[in-house]
C-alpha positions in Angstrom: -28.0 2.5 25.1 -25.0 3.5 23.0 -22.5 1.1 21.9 -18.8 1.6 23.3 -16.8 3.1 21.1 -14.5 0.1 20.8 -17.0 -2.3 19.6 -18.4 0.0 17.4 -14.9 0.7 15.6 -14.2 -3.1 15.7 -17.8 -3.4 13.7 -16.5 -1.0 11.4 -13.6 -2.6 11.0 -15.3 -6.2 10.5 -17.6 -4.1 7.8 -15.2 -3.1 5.7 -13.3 -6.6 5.6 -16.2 -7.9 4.4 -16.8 -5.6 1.4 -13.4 -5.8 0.7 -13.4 -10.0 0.5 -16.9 -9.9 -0.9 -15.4 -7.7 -3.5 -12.6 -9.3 -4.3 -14.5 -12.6 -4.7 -17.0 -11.1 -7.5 -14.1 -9.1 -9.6 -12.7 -12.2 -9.8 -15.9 -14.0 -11.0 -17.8 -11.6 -12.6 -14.8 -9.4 -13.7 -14.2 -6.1 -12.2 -16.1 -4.0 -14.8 -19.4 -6.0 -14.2 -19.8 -6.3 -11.1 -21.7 -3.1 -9.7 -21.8 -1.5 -5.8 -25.7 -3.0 -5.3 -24.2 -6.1 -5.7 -21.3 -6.1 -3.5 -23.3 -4.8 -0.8 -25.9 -6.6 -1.6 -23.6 -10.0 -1.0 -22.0 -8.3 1.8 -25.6 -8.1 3.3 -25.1 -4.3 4.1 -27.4 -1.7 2.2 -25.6 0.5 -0.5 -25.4 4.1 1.3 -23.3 2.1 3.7 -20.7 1.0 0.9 -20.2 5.0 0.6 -19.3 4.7 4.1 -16.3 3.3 3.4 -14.8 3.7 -0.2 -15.8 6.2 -2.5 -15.3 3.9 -5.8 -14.9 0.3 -6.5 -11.3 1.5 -7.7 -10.8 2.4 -4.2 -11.9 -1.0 -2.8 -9.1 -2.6 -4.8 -6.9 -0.3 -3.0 -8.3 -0.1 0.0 -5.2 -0.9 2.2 -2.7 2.0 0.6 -3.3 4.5 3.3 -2.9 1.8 6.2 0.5 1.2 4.3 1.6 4.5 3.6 0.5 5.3 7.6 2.9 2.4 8.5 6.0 3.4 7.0 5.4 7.2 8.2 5.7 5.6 11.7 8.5 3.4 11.2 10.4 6.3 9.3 9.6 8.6 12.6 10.9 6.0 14.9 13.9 5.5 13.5 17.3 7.0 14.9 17.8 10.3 14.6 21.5 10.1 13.6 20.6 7.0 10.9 20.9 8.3 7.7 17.7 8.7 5.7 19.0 5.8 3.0 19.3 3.5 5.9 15.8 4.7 8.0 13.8 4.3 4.5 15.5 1.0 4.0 14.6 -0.7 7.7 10.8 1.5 6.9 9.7 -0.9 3.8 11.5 -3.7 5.0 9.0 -3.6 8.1 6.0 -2.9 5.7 7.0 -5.5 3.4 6.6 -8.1 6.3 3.2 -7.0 6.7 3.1 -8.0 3.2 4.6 -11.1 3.4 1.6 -12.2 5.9 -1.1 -11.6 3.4 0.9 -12.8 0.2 -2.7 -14.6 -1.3 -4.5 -11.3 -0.7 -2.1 -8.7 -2.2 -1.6 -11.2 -5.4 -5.7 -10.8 -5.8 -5.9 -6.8 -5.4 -2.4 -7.1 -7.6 -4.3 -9.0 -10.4 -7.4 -6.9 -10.5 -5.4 -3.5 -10.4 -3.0 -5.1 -13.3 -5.6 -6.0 -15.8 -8.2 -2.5 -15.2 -7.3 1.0 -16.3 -8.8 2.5 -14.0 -7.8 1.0 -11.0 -4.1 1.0 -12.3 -4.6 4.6 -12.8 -6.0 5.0 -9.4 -2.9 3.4 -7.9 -0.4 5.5 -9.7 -2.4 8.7 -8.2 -2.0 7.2 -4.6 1.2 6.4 -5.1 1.8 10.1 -5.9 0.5 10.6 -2.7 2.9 8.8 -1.2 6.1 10.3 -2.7 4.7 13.8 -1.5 3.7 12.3 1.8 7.7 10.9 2.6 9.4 13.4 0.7 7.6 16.3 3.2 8.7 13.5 6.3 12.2 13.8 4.6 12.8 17.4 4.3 11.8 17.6 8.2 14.4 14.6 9.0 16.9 15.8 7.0 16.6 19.9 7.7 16.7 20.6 4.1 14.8 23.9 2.3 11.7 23.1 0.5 13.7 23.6 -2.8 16.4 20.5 -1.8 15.4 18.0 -4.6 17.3 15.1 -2.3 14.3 14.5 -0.3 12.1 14.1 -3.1 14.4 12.2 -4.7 15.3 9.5 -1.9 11.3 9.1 -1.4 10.7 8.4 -5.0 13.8 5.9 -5.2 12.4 4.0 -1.9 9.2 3.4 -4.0 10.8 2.4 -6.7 12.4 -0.1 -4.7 9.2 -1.4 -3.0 7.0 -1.7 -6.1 9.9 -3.7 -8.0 10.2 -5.8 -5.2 6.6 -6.4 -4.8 6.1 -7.0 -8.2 8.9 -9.4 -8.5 7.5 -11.2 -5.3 4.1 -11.5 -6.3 4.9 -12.8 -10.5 8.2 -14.7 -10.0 8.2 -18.6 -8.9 10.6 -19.4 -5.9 11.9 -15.7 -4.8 12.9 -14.7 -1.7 10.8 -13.9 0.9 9.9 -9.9 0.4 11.8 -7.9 3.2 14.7 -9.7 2.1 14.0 -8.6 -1.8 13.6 -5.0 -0.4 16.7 -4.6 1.4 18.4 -6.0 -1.5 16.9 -3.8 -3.8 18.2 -0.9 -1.4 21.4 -2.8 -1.1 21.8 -2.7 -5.0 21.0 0.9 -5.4 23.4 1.7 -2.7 26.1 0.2 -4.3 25.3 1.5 -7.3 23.2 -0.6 -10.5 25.9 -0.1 -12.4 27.7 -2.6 -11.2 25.4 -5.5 -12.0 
């Protein structure tokens, strides 16, 4: 008999989480460089071919929630008011996303610290973070009705990043800061205003 679609993507979901934490646990014990596929399946008591399954690489382990993120600010962005400008619908965007962030502070600050100290993962991260400039600045240019050769939306996407992954860095290494949608929407604030004035 086949299994109902829901439990099956609920099983998928459940495998993934625990490659991810039985990942997590080893790069931090064995160090990320060590610690091979076999074994984080092999812990994760799931064969190997089903580790290809999910990621592609370790690297992409680390990373594994960037497309969930970059997913949830597309939707925010698209739900905001049409007559908000786009400063002001990226801001309320990350500030929503950066609450998702705030309820799994002990989790990013472990995929934070392995992607810090490896190359490749940090090189990894920038690529997908390309990705996600591309990804808003194409959302952008529909919002805003500009031509493809505008530089504003590209420009406004890459700004709203750099807000997010100051913030997030400041969150994560800092004692006693602010909770992170409030860092965001300062950072936004700030840049509004203009830096310059600081």
């Amino acid at each position: 008999m086949a299994e109902p679609t829901g439990r099956r993507e609920q099983n998928k979901r459940e495998r993934r989480r625990r490659l991810e934490d039985v990942a997590l646990e080893l790069f931090e014990r064995e160090g990320f460089d060590k610690t091979t596929i076999e074994q984080i399946a092999s812990e994760a008591e799931l064969a190997p071919r089903t580790f290809f399954s999910y990621f592609a690489t370790k690297d992409d382990l680390v990373l594994a929630d960037y497309s969930e993120r970059l997913d949830r600010i597309l939707t925010e962005l698209e739900q905001r008011p049409e007559d908000e400008s786009a400063w002001d619908a990226l801001r309320a965007s990350f500030a929503a996303v950066a609450a998702d962030y705030e309820s799994e502070h002990d989790r990013i600050r472990r995929r934070f610290t392995i992607m810090a100290s490896n190359p490749s993962v940090f090189a990894r991260s920038l690529h997908l973070q390309a990705g996600w400039e591309q990804a808003l600045t194409q959302r952008l240019t529909t919002r805003l009705g500009t031509r493809a050769d505008d530089p504003a939306p590209r420009l406004l996407a890459a700004t709203a990043l750099a807000v997010m992954r100051a913030s997030l860095q400041h969150w994560l290494t800092a004692p006693h800061t602010p909770a992170l949608p409030a860092l965001v929407q300062s950072g936004f604030d700030q840049l509004a205003s203009g830096l310059g004035t600081h």
